[in-house]
C-alpha positions, 0 to 999 in steps of 0.5 A: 517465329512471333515476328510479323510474317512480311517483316525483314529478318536474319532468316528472311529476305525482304517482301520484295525479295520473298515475292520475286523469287521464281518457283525453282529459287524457292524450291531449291530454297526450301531443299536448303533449309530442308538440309539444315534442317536434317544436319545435326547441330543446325540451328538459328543461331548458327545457319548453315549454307547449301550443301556444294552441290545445290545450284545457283539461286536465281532470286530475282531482286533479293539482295545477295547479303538478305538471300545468303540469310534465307537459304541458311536459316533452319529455324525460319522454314515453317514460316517460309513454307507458309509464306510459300503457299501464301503465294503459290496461287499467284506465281507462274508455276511454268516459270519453275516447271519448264515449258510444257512440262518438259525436263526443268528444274524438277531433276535439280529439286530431286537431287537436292531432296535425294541428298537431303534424304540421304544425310538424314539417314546418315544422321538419323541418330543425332537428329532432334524433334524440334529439327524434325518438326521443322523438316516435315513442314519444310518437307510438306511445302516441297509436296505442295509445290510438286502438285501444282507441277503435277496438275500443270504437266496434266493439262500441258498433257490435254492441250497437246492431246487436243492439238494433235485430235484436232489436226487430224479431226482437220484433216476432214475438212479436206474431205468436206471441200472436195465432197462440197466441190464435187455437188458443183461438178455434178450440177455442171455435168447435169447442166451440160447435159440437158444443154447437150439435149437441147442441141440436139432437139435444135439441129434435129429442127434446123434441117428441115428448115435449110432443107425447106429453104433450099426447096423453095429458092431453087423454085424460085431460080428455075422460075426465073430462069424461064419464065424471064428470060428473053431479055439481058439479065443475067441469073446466077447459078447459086440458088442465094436469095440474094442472086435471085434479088439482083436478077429479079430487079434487074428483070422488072426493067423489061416489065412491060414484056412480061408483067404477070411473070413478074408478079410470080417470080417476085412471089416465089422470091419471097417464099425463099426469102422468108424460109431462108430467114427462118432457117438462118434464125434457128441455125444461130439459135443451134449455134449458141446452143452448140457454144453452151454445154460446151463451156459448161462442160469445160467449167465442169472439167475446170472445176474437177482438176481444181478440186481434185487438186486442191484436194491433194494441197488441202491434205498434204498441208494438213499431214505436214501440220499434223506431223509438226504437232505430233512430233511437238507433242511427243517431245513434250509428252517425253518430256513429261514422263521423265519428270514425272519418275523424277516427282515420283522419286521425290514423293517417296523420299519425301514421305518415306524418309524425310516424314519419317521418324529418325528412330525408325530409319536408324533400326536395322538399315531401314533408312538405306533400304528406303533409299535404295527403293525411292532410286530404284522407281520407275513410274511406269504407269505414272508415266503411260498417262502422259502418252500422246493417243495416236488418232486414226487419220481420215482415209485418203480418198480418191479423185471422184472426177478422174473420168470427168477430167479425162474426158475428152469429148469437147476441147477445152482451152488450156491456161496460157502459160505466163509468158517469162519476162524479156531478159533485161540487160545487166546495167554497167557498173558505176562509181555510185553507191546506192545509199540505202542499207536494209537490216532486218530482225526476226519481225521487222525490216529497217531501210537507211540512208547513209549519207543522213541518217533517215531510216525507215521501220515496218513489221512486228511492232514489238520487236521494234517497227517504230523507229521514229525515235531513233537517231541515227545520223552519227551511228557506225554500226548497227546490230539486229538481234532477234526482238532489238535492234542496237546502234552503236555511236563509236566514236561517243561511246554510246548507243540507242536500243530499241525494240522488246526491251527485255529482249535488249531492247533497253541498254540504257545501263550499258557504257559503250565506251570501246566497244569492239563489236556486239554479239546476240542471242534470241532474248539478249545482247553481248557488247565486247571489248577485246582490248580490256577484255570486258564485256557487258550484257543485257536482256533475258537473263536465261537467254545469256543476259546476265555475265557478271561473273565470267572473266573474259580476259584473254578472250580472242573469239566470242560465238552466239546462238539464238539461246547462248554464248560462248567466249574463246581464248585460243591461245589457252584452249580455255572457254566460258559459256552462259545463256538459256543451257548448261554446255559445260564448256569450262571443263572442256579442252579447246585446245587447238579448236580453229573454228565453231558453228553454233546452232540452236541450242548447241556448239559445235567445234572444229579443230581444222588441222587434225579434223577433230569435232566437238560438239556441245550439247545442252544437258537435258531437254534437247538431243545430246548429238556425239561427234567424237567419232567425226573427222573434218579432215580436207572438208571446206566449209561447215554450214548450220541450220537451226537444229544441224551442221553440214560438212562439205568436202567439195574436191571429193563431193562428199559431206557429213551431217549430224543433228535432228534428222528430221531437220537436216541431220540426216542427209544420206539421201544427197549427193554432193558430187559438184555442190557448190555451196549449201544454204539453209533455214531454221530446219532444212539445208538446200545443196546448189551444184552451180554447173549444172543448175541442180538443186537438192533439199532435205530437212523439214517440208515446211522450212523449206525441205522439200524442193523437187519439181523447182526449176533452177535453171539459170539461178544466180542468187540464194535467200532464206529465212527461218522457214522458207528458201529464194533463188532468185534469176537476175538476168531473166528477172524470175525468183522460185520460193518454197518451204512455208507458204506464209512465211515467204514460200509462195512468191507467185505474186512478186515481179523479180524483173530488175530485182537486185537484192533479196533481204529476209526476216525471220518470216518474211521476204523483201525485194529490192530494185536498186534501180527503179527503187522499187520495193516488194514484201511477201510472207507473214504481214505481221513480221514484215511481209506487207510493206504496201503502205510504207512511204518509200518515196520518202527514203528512196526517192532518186537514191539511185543517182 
């Protein structure tokens, strides 16, 4: 215990080794010396390694040889335990805690403290101070580490707290615009008001002038018509001052018959003349007067419909919001409150057992009352501080202007509907293939040439937009992942990775050499070769990076999720899985399984002869989904989304589903009478009867859930990406999008006349015209959805031909 406190030793792996270790490497470390510690006869001299049921390490660059050393060394625990604390200020403590405080590591750290617990009371009679001295160090380590977990559940705890306050605090935004709108309405329906009343002072005034007017020509024209008379003029019976004008010049040619006459009728036309202006002038000054309220008024109805409206948008967005918060919140507060029965368990063996004396455990059953008692912990108040408060939502208001918009006292003009575009003729087919091909990840796009190779990237840059670097002229096959890309050059047996490169954007330790295909996870990649049964793997370790130690001989099918793997051999009913959860496919019976669907997190398999399912689920953390009782028998087709499986029988138009209900695993609701085919998005499912053109949705709104009021008549093609759907008419050339707005649901600005193919992101759309090589992008911009500055011209120009 004198050497140097970073120096390497029998009982310590180097610094480097020390410094990257993650917090449950060291927590489950600590447990292990911590059981040396109470085993009688362990020593320095003589190590002793992990008890058989402690977990793998995940130690993170120690040598294998430096780390088998640490966990077996007694004697070195209260040097390691300072060490420890030396470093816990700058270790991210979420590492070992698990996301937001939901189920981690800390029931491992139990198991392993409950069992260290327990052998001491077994052994309380042979074990030694100079063991205890050390264990109690050891032990206080463990206590240190379970309050900083502590204080990062408590303010994981205030955050989601504060996220699910402030939407619905948001939800009175809605009431602020529609009370700030409704200002503007009232100030147009006072406006149209007093305009009302200015007509009606005009017209009041407009009258008696016509009337005056009237008066004064049919003077005129009496005068006329008797005093000038006597000669060929010809007077009209209208009383216009115009007739009165063409009779009078016509009259002034026999003026030397009757000139005084002249002079009269030229001065009554005047009179006429002038009054008949003067009306003429007020009857267009009431016009214009009679257009203004009018317009007014429209804008004002205009202005209601919209607020009302928007209104209606603006809270039926922010409620869906605030369920997807709510519900993330309580999956985290639950989360929380099963691992604080776990630290609460862990403190009482800590203190009550392992800083006990041995003396005082060995008398009377004292020790196993002890245990007894720490097991026996429930932590209920502990765990009621984690309760998400359910705030009181803003009320629901009512239109204020529903009056106003079924007022119907002028006729305002409604919206022309856009007209639906002339249905173009489908070209013949010809021998020519379009030389393009489009592959996509979760954030970018990338458009290549065939016949040289030239590509071109847009998107999220970290997930691989920049492609300039990328050869790809003797490419055969190219792999998206989630945050990567990998092209594979089979016959050189090399590839080109690029994109997040701890995502598997980086495989330049990877031989390609026979590789027979490349599978994916979110933050890793799989490179197979079926013919020697090896596979290579790279990336995220927790995201299946990491087989080194999984044979994979005999393999006949792999499988992968956004979070695992799985590699099958049918011929044994044997399988091995790896990745972000612990499946426990190496003791499962595959026997006979013919087909799996992976979602998410989880497995399901499918044996299609007996109909059996089996569904594999992660240990903690996500919902454990039981499908013993299931039988596929006579169903066609099994779909999945992100978080459910849809089975379809099409001859008796009957399906199973099973999953998180809130994201399609509930479908009691559908009938799938005639349905076609099933398409789906990371949390909903969309059911296409092809014959009648009928369409149902379930799942979450916001991925795309909620469809109804969507004309489908006519549809020929269905997309969809994580959040959002696409059918697409080709023969009219119209597209319908919904789910989430941003991510691609609103395509109201996208022309889909001539469009011939639909390609996805993650969160965004593209479509394409094969034809007129035109491109367009809609939905997040950063994850593909504006592509208004790509070159296109460069790529595409008279590829079609």
């Amino acid at each position: 215990l004198k050497r140097p406190a970073f120096s390497a030793s029998p009982y310590f792996p180097s610094p480097v080794c020390s410094a990257m270790m993650s917090w449950s490497g060291a927590a489950v470390l600590i447990v292990a010396l911590l059981d040396a510690a109470v085993i009688p006869g362990a020593t320095s001299q003589a190590p002793v390694g992990p008890p058989a049921t402690a977990p793998e390490l995940d130690p993170g660059g120690c040598s294998s040889d430096a780390c088998s050393r640490a966990r077996g060394a007694g004697s070195g625990l209260v040097l390691l335990a300072k060490r420890h604390r030396m470093h816990r200020a700058a270790t991210d403590v979420a590492a070992w805690s698990g996301i937001g405080g939901r189920r981690g590591s800390v029931k491992t750290l139990l198991t392993q403290v409950e069992a260290a617990a327990a052998r001491k009371v077994a052994t309380a009679n042979t074990t030694s101070s100079e063991d205890s001295a050390a264990q109690l160090e050891a032990s206080g380590s463990i206590l240190a580490i379970l309050e900083t977990f502590v204080e990062t559940m408590r303010e994981d705890h205030v955050r989601d707290q504060g996220m699910v306050d402030q939407a619905a605090e948001a939800l009175s935004i809605c009431e602020e615009d529609l009370a700030t709108s409704g200002k503007q309405v009232k100030e147009d329906e006072a406006l149209a008001s007093q305009l009302e009343q200015q007509l009606t002072v005009c017209t009041a005034s407009e009258a008696p002038l016509q009337k005056a007017a009237l008066d004064l020509c049919k003077e005129a024209h009496h005068y006329q018509n008797t005093s000038l008379a006597g000669h060929k003029c010809e007077l009209a019976e209208s009383f216009a001052h115009t007739h009165l004008l063409e009779h009078l010049l016509c009259s002034e040619q026999f003026a030397k018959h009757f000139l005084d006459e002249l002079v009269e009728a030229r001065r009554l036309y005047e009179l006429c003349k002038n009054k008949t202006d003067v009306a003429e002038s007020k009857a267009q000054e009431c016009e214009a007067a009679r257009k203004a309220p009018h317009d007014v008024f429209c804008d004002a109805k205009k202005q209601a419909a919209s607020a009302c409206s928007g209104y209606t948008t603006c809270r039926s967005r922010g409620l869906r919001q605030y369920e997807l918060i709510e519900v993330d919140a309580h999956e985290g507060a639950a989360g929380r409150k099963d691992q604080v029965v776990a630290v609460d368990r862990i403190k009482c063996f800590v203190h009550t057992v392992l800083q006990e004396d041995s003396a005082v455990l060995s008398s009377n059953g004292t020790g196993d009352a002890r245990l007894a008692s720490c097991s026996a912990l429930s932590a209920e108040e502990e765990a009621a501080a984690y309760d998400i408060a359910q705030p009181t939502l803003p009320a629901e208001s009512a239109c204020p202007h529903e009056a106003l918009i079924q007022d119907e006292r002028a006729q305002c003009p409604t919206p022309a509907p856009t007209p639906s575009p002339t249905p173009s003729p489908t070209p013949a087919p010809t021998a020519s293939v379009y030389p393009v091909s489009v592959y996509s990840n979760a954030g970018v796009f990338m458009m290549v040439r065939k016949d040289t190779g030239k590509r071109l990237c847009w998107g999220s840059s970290r997930d691989g937009s920049d492609c300039s670097g990328v050869d790809l002229a003797d490419v055969a096959k190219i792999y998206p992942g989630y945050h990567a890309f990998v092209a594979v050059n089979e016959n050189a047996g090399k590839a080109q990775c690029w994109g997040l490169s701890t995502h598997g954007g980086d495989c330049g330790s990877i031989d390609f050499a026979g590789v027979t295909n490349v599978y994916k996870s979110q933050g890793a990649f799989a490179a197979f070769n079926k013919d020697i049964g090896e596979m290579q793997c790279w990336g995220l370790p927790g995201s299946g990076g990491n087989c080194g130690d999984i044979d994979f001989t005999g393999v006949t099918d792999v499988y992968d999720s956004a979070h695992n793997f799985m590699a099958l051999n049918k011929d044994t009913g044997k399988a091995s899985c790896w990745g972000h959860d612990q499946l426990g496919c190496s003791s499962v019976d595959f026997t006979g399984i013919t087909d799996v669907y992976p979602t998410s997190h989880h497995f399901m398999a499918v044996n299609r002869n007996t109909g059996k399912v089996l569904c594999l689920s992660p240990s903690a953390t996500y919902p454990v989904y039981d499908c013993s009782a299931m039988n596929f028998s006579g169903f066609d087709d099994v779909y999945a989304s992100g978080m459910a499986w849809v089975a379809l029988d099409k001859d008796a138009g009957e399906a199973q589903c099973v999953g998180h209900p809130q994201y399609g695993g509930d479908c009691s609701g559908v009938n799938f009478a005639g349905v076609s085919n099933i398409y789906s998005t990371f949390g909903a499912f969309a059911a296409w009867n092809r014959d009648t053109d009928e369409v149902q949705c379930w799942g979450h709104p916001q991925l795309g859930g909620d469809c109804s009021g969507i004309d489908f008549s006519g549809v020929t093609d269905f997309y969809g990406n994580f959040h959002a759907f696409v059918a697409l008419n080709k023969v009219a050339g119209w597209g319908r999008c919904w789910g989430n707005p941003q991510k691609g649901g609103d395509c109201s600005g996208v022309n889909f006349a001539g469009v011939t193919a639909v390609y996805s992101t993650g969160n965004a759309f593209m479509a394409l015209n094969t034809d007129t090589d035109e491109v367009q992008c809609w939905g997040d911009p950063d994850f593909g959805g504006d592509c208004g500055k790509v070159d296109f011209a460069s790529l595409l120009t008279n590829s079609g031909q």
